[in-house]
C-alpha positions in Angstrom: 71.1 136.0 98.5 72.3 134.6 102.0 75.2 132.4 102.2 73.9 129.2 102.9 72.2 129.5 99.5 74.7 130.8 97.9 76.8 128.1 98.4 74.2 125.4 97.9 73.6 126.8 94.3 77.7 126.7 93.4 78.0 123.4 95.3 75.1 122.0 92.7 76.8 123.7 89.9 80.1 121.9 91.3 78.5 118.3 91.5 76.8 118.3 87.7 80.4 119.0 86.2 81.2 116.6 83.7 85.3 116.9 84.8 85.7 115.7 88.4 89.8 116.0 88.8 89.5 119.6 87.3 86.6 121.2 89.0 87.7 119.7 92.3 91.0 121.2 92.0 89.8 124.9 92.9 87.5 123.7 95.8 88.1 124.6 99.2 88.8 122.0 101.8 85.3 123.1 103.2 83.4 122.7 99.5 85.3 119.4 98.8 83.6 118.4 102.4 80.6 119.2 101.4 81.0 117.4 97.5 82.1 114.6 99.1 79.4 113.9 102.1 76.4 115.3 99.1 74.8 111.3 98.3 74.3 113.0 94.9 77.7 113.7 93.7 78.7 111.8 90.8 80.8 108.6 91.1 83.7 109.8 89.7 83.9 112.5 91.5 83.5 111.0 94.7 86.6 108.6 93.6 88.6 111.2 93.0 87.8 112.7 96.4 89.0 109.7 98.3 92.1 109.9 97.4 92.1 113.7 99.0 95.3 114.4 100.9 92.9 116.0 104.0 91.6 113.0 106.2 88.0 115.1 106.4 87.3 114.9 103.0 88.1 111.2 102.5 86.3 110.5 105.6 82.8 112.1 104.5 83.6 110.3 101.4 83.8 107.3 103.6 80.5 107.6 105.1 78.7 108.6 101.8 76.0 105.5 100.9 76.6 106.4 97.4 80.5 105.8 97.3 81.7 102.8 95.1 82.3 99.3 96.5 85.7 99.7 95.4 86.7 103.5 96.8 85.0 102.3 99.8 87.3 99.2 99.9 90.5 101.5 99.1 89.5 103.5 101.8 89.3 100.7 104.5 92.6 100.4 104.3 93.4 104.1 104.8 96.2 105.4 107.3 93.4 107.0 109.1 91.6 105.6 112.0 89.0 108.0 111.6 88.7 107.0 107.9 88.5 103.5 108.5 85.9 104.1 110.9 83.9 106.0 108.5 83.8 103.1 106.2 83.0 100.6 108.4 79.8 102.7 109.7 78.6 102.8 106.0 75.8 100.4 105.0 76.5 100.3 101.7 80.5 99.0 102.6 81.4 95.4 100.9 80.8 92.5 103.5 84.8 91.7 102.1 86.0 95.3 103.5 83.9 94.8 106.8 86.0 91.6 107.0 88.9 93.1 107.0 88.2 95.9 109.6 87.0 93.7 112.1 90.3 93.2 112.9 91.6 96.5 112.8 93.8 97.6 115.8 91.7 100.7 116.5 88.8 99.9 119.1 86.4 102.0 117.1 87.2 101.6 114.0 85.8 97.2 115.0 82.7 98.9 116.9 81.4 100.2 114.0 81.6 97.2 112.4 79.8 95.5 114.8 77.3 98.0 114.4 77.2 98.5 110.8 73.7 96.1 109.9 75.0 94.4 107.0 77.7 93.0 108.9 77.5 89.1 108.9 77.2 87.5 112.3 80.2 85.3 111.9 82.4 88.7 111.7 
């Protein structure tokens, strides 16, 4: 079996636990990228992953369309530019959040929300 299957097939296994908090604990910081940028891991999971202590896994959990409203909102108001900047490029991120990071002090962290399509003209 090559790798890259290999690790699709424990990745899946990962994603249809029933236990986010404890199957996540055991995951690589590589694996819990990959959980947390899948638009098929479960919601729980993928609240539980933004609160991650590596930026790279809250930031693919940023850009995830399937994320919740509410860890997308959390997550706009992350310590990380790059973070913030994932959230405000997701289409599925509240118009409220996209409000709020329009006037974020990082440059790039506003040009995505001036990019981001669901973001009202007003902003």
């Amino acid at each position: 079996m090559d790798l890259k299957r290999f690790i699709k097939n424990r990745l899946s296994v990962v994603i249809k636990k029933v236990e986010p908090q404890e199957t996540l604990k055991g995951l690589s910081r590589d694996e819990r990228c990959s959980v947390a940028h899948n638009p098929s891991t479960p919601l729980a999971a993928l609240q539980e992953l933004a609160r991650d202590a590596d930026w790279g896994v809250r930031y693919r959990v940023a850009l995830n369309p399937s994320t919740p409203p509410d860890a997308l909102q959390e997550l706009a108001r992350d310590k990380d530019a790059d973070v913030r900047r994932g959230v405000a490029f997701n289409p599925s991120t509240p118009i409220a959040a996209l409000q709020e990071l329009a006037g974020d002090k990082n440059l790039y962290v506003r040009y995505e929300v001036a990019r981001n399509p669901n973001t009202p003209r007003e902003i």
